[in-house]
C-alpha positions in Angstrom: 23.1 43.7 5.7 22.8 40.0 6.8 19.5 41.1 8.8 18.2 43.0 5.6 19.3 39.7 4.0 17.0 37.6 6.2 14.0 39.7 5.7 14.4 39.8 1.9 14.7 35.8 1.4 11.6 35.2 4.1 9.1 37.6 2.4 10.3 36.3 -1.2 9.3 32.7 -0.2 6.1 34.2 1.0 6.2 36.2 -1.9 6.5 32.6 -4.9 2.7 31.8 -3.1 0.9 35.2 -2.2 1.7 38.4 -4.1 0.2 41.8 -3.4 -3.8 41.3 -2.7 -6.2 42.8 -5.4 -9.7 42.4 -6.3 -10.0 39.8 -9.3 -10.8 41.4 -12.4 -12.8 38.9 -13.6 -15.0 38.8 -10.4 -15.0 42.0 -11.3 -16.5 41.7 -14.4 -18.7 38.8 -13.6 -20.3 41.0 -10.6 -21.7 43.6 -13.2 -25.0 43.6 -13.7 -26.9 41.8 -17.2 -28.2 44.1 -19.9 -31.6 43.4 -20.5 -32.3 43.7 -24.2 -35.1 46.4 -24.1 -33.0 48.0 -21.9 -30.2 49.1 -23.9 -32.9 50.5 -27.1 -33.8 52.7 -24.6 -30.1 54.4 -24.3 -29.1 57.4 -25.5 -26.4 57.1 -28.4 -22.6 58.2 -27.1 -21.9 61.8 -28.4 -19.0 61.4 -31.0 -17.1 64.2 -29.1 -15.8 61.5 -26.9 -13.6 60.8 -28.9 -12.6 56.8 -30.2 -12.7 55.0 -27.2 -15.8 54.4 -25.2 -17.8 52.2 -22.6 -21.1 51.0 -21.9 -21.6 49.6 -19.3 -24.0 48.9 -15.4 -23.0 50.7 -12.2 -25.2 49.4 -9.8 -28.3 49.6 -11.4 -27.4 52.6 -13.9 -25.9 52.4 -17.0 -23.6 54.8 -17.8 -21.0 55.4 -20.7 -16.7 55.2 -19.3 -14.8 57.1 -21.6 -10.9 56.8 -20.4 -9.1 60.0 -19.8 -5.7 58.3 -19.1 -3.9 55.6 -17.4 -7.0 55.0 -14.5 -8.9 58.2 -15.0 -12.1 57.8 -16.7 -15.1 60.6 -17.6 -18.6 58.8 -16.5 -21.8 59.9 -18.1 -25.5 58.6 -17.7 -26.3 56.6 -20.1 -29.7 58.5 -20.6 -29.1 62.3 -20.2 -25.1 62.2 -21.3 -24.6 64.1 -18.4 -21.3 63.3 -16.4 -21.8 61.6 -13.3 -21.1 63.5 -9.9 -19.6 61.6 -7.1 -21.4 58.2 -6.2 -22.7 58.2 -3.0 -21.7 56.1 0.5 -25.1 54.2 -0.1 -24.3 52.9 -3.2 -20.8 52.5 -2.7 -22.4 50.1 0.9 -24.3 48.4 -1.6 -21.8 47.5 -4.2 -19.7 46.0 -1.4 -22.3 44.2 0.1 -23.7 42.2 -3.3 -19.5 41.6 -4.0 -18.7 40.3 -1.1 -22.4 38.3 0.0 -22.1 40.4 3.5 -23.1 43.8 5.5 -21.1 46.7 5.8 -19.8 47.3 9.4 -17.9 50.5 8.9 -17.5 52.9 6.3 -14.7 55.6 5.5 -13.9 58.1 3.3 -10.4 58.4 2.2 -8.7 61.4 0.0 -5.6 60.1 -0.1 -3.9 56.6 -1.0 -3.3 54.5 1.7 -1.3 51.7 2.0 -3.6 48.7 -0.3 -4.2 51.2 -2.7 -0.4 53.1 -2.8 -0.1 53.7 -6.5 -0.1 57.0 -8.0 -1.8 56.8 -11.0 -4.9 55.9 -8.6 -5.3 59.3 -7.3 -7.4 60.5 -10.5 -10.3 57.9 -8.9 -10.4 60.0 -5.5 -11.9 60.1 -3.2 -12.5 56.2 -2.3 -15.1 54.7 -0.1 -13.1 51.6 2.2 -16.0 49.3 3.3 -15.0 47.3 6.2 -17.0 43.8 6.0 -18.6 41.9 8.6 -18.2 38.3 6.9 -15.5 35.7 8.0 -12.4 36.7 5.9 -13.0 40.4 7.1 -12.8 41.8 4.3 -12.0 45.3 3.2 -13.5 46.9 -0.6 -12.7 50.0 -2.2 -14.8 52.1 -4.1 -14.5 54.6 -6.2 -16.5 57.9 -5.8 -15.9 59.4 -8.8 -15.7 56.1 -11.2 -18.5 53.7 -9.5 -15.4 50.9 -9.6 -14.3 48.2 -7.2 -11.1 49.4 -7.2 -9.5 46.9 -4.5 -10.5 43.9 -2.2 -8.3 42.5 0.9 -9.1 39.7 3.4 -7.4 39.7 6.9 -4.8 37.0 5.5 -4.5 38.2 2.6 -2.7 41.7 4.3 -1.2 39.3 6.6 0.8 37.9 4.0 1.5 41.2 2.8 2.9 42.4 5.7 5.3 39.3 6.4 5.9 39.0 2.4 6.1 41.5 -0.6 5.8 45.0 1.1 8.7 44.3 3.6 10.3 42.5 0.2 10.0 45.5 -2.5 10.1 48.2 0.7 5.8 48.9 -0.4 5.4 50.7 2.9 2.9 53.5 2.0 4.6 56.5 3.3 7.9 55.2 0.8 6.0 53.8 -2.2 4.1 57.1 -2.3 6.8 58.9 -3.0 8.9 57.1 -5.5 12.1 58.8 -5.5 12.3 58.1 -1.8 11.3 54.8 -2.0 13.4 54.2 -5.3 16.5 55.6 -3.7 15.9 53.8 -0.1 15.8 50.4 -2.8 19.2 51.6 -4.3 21.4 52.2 -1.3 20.1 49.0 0.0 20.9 46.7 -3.2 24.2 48.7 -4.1 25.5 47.7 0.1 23.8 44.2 -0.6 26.5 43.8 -3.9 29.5 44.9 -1.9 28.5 42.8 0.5 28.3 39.5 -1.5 30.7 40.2 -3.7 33.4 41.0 -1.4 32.2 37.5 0.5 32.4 35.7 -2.6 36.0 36.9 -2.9 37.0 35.7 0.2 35.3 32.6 0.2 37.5 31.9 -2.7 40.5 33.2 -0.6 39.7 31.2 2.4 39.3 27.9 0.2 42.0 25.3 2.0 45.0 24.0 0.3 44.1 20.5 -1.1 46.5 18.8 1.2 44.2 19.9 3.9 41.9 18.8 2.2 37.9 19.5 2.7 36.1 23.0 1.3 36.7 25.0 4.1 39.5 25.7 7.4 36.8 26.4 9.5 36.2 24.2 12.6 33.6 26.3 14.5 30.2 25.8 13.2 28.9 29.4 12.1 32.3 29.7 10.6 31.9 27.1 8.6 28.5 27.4 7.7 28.9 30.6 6.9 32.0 29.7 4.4 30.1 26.4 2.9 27.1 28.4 2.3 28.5 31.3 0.9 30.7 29.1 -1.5 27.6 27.4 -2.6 24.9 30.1 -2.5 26.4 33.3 -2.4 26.6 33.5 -6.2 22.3 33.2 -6.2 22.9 36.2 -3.5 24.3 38.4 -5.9 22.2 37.9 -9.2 19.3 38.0 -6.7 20.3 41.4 -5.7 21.7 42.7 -9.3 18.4 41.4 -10.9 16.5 42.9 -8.2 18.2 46.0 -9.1 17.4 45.8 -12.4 14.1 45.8 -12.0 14.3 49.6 -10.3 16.5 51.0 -12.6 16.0 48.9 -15.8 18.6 48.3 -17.8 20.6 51.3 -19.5 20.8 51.5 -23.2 25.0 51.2 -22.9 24.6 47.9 -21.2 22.6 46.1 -24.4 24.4 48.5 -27.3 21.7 50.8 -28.2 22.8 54.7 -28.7 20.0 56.9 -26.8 20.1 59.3 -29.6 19.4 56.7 -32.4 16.3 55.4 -30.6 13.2 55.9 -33.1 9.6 55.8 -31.4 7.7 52.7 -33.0 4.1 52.9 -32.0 1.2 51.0 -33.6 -1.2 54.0 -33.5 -4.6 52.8 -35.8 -6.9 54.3 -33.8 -9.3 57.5 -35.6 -11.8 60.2 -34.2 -15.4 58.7 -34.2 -17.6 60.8 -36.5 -21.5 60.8 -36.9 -21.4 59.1 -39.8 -19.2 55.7 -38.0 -20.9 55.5 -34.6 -22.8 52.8 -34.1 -26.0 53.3 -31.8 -26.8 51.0 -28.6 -29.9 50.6 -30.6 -28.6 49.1 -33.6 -26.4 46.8 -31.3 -29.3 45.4 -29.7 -31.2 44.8 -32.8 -28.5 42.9 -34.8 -25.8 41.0 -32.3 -27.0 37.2 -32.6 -27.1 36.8 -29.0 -29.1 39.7 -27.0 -28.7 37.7 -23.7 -26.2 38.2 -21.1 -24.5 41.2 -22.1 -22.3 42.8 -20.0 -20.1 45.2 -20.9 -19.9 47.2 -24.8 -16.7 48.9 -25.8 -16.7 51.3 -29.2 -12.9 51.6 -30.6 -12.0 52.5 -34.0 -8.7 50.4 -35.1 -7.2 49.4 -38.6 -9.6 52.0 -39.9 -12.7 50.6 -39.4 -15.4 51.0 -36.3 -15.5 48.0 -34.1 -18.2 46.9 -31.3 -16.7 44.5 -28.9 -19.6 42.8 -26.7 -18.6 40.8 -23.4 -20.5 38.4 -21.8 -19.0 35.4 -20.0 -15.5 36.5 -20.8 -13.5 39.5 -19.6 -11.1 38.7 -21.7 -11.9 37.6 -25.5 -15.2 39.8 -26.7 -17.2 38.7 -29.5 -16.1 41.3 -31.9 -18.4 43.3 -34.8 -17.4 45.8 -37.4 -19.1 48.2 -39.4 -19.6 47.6 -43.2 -22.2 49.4 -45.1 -24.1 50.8 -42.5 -25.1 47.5 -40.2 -23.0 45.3 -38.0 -20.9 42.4 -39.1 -19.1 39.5 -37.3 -15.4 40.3 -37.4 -13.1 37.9 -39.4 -9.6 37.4 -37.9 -6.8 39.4 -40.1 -4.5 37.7 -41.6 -0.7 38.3 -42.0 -1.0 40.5 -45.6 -3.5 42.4 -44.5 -1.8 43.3 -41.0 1.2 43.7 -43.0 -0.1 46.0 -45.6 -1.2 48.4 -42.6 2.4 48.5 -41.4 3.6 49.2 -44.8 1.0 52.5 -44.7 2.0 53.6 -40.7 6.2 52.5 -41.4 6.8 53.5 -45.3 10.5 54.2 -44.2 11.0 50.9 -41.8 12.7 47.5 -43.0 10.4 45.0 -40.9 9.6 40.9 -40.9 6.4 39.6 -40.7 5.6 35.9 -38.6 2.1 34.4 -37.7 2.4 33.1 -34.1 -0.2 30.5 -32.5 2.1 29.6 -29.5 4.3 32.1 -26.4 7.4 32.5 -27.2 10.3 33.7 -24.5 9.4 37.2 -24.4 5.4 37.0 -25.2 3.7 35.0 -22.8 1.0 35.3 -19.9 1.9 36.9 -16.9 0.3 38.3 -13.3 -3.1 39.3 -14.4 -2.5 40.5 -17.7 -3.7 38.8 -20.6 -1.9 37.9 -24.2 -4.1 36.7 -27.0 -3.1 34.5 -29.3 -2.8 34.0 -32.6 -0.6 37.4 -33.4 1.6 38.7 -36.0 4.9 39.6 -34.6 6.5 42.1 -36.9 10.3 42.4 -36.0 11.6 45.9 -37.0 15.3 47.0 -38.5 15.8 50.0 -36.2 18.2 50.1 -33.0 16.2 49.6 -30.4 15.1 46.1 -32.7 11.6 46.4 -31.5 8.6 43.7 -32.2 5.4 44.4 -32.2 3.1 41.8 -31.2 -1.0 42.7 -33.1 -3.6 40.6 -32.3 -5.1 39.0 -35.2 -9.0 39.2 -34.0 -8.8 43.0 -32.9 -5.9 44.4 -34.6 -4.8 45.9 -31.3 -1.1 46.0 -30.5 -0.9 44.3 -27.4 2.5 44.1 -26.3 5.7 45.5 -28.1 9.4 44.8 -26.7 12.6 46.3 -27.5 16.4 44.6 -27.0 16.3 46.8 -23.4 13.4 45.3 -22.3 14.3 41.3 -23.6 17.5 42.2 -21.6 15.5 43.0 -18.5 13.3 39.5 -19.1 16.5 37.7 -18.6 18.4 39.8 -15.9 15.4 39.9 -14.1 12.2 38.3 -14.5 15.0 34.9 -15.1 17.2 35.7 -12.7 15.2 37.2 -10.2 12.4 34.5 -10.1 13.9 31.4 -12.5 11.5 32.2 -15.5 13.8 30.1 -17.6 11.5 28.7 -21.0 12.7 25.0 -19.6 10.5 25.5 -16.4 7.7 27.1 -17.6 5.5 23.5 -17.8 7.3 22.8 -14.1 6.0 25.3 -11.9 6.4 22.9 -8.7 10.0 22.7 -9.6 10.2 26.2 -10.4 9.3 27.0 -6.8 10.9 24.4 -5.6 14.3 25.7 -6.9 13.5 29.2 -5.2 12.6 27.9 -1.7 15.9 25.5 -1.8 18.4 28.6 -2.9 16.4 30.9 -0.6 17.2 28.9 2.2 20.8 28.4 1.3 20.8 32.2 1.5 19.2 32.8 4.8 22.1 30.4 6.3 24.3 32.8 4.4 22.4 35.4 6.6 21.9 33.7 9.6 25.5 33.0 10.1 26.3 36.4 9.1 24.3 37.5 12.3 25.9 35.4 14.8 29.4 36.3 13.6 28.5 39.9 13.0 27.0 39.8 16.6 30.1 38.1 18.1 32.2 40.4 16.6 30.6 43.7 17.7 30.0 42.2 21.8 34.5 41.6 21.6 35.1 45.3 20.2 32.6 46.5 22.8 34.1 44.3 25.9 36.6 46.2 27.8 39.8 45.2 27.8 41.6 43.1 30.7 44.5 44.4 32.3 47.6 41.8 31.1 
């Protein structure tokens, strides 16, 4: 365990400056091409059987309609004929890569299976994938997608470096093991449950082993790896464990039992505004051209239907915040941002039967803030609900989308693991050098914990194996 030890607290100092390599989003998003204004009069309208969700916008230089099908699955049709897209081709998917990345394709393949920079399973609905191998300095490798168009996934030769020597060797992502999660998930919980024995049962003796304090000093030990071993354990063997139980945690998540919550008086809380598109509510790529302010730049056009009314969200700059329109009386209108009755009065019509409490919020909080590459608008309306699981909603007040919702499991798991695990404490949040700095220092208390552990382990095994002498 002390050599599983030492590979955990290596790759997780690796792991506070490079985390697993992915192709920005907003790159992404900045690498599609413009809409030219004339060009999108020209596009047919989206066929209302699409249901309330839909995309417009360039792949390559075609512009086709993405209307999501699940978590990563997507229908594509031509934005002309309606006619779903067949599998994009190895020339496009060579030219995608090269504009990206500013450099020629030197090899090509075609996978039909995950590999290990793109292990996830909800990836396989974008099978098969084109992996273009680049010829510029960073050697870089792109994904496509055949069936979706996408960039899917970027890596540069240090980037999977650091991979290899941080978080896959860290969180066990070796492709043949994250591919199959109950493996993986069980490998992850035989290892953590022998790392708590472990460092509890060395906690326990390093309080056994403390001297008498007419020896004085912290520890009997003369020999160095004893004592180091005893000193270091005393001082960070306590990190070892929450390090482990967190890490834990964030496999098995936290049981209802653990933060009082009775699995069978769990109610199902979902924000759920959004309606069929009919005829009569969609709005044409036409009518969009003719009567956004700003025709230039466009990127990207997303149709949704939420809090009863038809919005048009058009990106341009930013991936993240569109400029939002709704439809009133037939033409297009800026949307204003809700305010707290009016969100209100829409919870009152989905939760007749639910005791809740309303708050504007203009600033993160402890359990609603930014994190990895997701992104959390502000202001919201955080409604607070009176049901067991006490859940919050969080509803953005320009959209009216719910974007994040929490429950007492999951505001246990933000503290047994994102705080434990990786010192998100709300006092470090504006000291992210000190936050680090904190990780590296108990890290390294650890791996003397686990260095030591080595020697003596090692020691101990070469007497038991050295014969005997006769007496």
């Amino acid at each position: 365990m002390s050599l599983m030890f030492c590979v955990w607290v290596i790759s997780g100092i690796v792991l506070v400056f490079h985390n697993f390599p992915h192709a920005s989003k907003e790159k992404r998003f900045l690498h599609l091409s413009v809409f030219k204004p004339n060009h999108i009069t020209q596009l047919t309208p989206p066929s209302e059987d699409w249901g309330s969700e839909m995309i417009l916008e360039m792949a390559g230089d075609r512009a086709v309609y993405r209307v999501p099908s699940g978590r990563r699955a997507e229908n594509v049709y031509d934005a002309f004929s309606l006619e779903p897209m067949s599998l994009f081709s190895a020339e496009y998917a060579d030219s995608l890569s090269s504009s990206y990345v500013g450099s020629q394709v030197s090899r090509l393949e075609k996978l039909e299976s995950l590999d290990q920079w793109i292990p996830w399973s909800y990836y396989r609905s974008l099978l098969p994938f084109y992996k273009c191998t680049m010829t510029d300095d960073a050697c870089s490798e792109v994904y496509v997608s055949a069936r979706s168009g996408s960039i899917l996934q970027r890596t540069t030769r240090k980037e999977r470096f650091l991979a290899w020597i941080g978080i896959i060797p860290h969180k066990l992502y070796f492709y043949p093991f994250i591919n199959n999660r109950t493996v993986w998930k069980s490998i992850v919980l035989v290892l953590a449950a022998l790392g708590l024995l472990v460092s509890f049962s060395g906690i326990l003796m390093g309080f056994i082993r403390l001297p008498k304090r007419s020896r004085g000093g912290l520890t009997p030990y003369k020999k160095f790896h004893y004592k180091w071993h005893h000193l270091t354990g005393f001082f960070f063997g306590f990190f070892l464990f929450t390090f482990l139980l967190s890490g834990l945690f964030s496999v098995t998540g936290i049981p209802d039992w653990l933060v009082g919550v009775n699995p069978q008086q769990k109610a199902s809380i979902k924000w759920e505004l959004k309606t069929s598109v009919d005829a009569s509510g969609l709005v044409t790529p036409m009518q969009i051209a003719q009567e956004i302010p700003e025709k230039k730049g466009v990127r990207r056009i997303e149709w949704i239907d939420v809090l009863d009314e038809s919005q048009v969200r058009v990106y341009y700059e930013d991936y993240q915040r569109p400029d939002v329109y709704v439809l009133a009386d037939g033409t297009l209108e800026p949307a204003e941002e809700k305010t707290r009755e009016e969100i209100v009065a829409k919870a009152k019509q989905l939760f007749p039967k639910r005791a809740f409490d309303a708050y504007w919020q203009t600033a993160y909080d402890n359990y609603y803030f930014q994190k990895g590459m997701g992104f959390q608008p502000l202001p919201v309306c955080r409604l607070e609900f009176d049901d067991p699981s006490e859940t919050i909603l969080y509803i953005d007040a320009v959209t009216g989308d719910e974007v994040y919702r929490t429950t007492r499991n999951k505001r246990a798991r933000r503290w047994l693991y994102r705080a434990l695990h990786t010192f998100n404490f709300p006092f470090l949040k504006e000291y992210e050098w000190l936050r680090s700095t904190l990780i590296i220092t108990v890290s390294l208390g650890i791996l003397m914990i686990s260095v030591t552990g080595i020697v003596l382990g090692n020691k101990w095994f070469w007497r038991k194996l050295k014969p005997k002498r006769k007496k």
